[in-house]
C-alpha positions in Angstrom: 18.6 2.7 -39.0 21.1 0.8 -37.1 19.3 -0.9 -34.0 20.8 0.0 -30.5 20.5 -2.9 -27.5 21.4 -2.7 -24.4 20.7 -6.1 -22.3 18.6 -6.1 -18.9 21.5 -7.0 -16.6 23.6 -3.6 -17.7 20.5 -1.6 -17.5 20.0 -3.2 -14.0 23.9 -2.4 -12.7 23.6 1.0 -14.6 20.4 2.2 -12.1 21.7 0.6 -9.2 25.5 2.4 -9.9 23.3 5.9 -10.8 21.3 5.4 -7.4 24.0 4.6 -5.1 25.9 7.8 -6.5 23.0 9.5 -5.9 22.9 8.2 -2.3 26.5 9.8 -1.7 25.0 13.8 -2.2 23.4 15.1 0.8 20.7 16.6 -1.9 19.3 14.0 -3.2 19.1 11.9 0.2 17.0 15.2 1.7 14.9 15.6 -1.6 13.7 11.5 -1.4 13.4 12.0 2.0 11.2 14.5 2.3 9.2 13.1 -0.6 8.7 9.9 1.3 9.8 7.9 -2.3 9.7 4.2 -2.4 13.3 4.1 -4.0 12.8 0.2 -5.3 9.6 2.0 -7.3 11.8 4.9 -8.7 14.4 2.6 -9.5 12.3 0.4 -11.5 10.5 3.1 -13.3 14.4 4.2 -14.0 14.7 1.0 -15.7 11.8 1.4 -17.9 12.8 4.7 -18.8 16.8 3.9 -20.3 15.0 0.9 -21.6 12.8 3.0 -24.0 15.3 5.5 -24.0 18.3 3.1 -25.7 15.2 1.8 -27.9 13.1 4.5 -28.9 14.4 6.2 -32.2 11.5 8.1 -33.8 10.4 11.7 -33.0 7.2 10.9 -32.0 8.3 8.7 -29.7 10.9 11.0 -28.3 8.1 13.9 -27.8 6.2 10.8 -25.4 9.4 10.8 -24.0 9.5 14.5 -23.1 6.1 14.2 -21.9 6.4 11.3 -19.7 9.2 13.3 -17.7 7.5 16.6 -17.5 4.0 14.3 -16.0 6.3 12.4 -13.9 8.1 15.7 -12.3 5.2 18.1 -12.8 7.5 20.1 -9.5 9.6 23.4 -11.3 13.1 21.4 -12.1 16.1 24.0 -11.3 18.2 23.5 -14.2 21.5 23.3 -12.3 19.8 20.3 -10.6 18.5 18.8 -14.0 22.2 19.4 -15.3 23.2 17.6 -11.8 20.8 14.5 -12.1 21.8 13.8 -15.5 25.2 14.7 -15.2 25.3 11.9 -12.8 23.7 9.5 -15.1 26.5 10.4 -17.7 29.3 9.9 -15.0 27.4 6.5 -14.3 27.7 6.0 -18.0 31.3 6.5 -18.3 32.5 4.3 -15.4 30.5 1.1 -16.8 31.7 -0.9 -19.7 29.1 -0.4 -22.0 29.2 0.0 -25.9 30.0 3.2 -27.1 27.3 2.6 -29.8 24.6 2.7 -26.6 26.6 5.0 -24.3 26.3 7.7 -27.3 22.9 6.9 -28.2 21.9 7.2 -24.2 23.9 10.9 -23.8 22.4 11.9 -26.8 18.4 11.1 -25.7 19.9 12.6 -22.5 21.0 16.1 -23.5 17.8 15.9 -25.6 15.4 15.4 -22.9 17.4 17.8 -20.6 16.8 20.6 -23.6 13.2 20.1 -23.2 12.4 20.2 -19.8 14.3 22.8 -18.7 12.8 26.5 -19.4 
């Protein structure tokens, strides 16, 4: 199985990117807001998260995957906002110069997580 990287400055620039989009939509400023969320935490647990998600590769490991999101947003997630928040990841994706090896590899653990936690 060919081994995906992706280096810790383009992780870094793709969370900061993905944030300050999100910090353009009315929504998501509210939603943090009201939450009271330590953005700098959120955005490091981001990092962690694409880490394992460009590295992970086994089914086991993606089903730890599905867990971790579904204990870290135990809340009901509307899927048009799911679609939304990862949409925006994507879009994030697609205006960085990454390698389309890793950009694939990320949209595809993406669509697959998506699938999962959203009934």
């Amino acid at each position: 199985m060919m081994s995906i990287a992706l280096d810790q400055e383009k992780v870094n620039e793709l969370v900061d990117r993905f944030y300050d989009k999100l910090f353009r939509d009315s929504y998501y400023i509210n939603m943090f807001n009201e939450r009271n969320t330590d953005i700098e935490l959120l955005k490091n647990r981001q990092r962690v998260f694409i880490n394992r998600l460009v590295s992970e590769e086994s089914t086991q490991e993606q089903g730890e995957q599905v867990s971790q999101v579904k204990e870290r947003h135990p809340f009901q997630i509307a899927p048009q906002r799911a679609s939304a928040w990862f949409g925006n990841l994507k879009e994030t994706m697609d205006e960085m110069d990454l390698d389309v090896s890793v950009k694939e590899h990320l949209k595809e653990k993406v669509d697959f997580l998506l699938n999962k936690i959203i009934k």
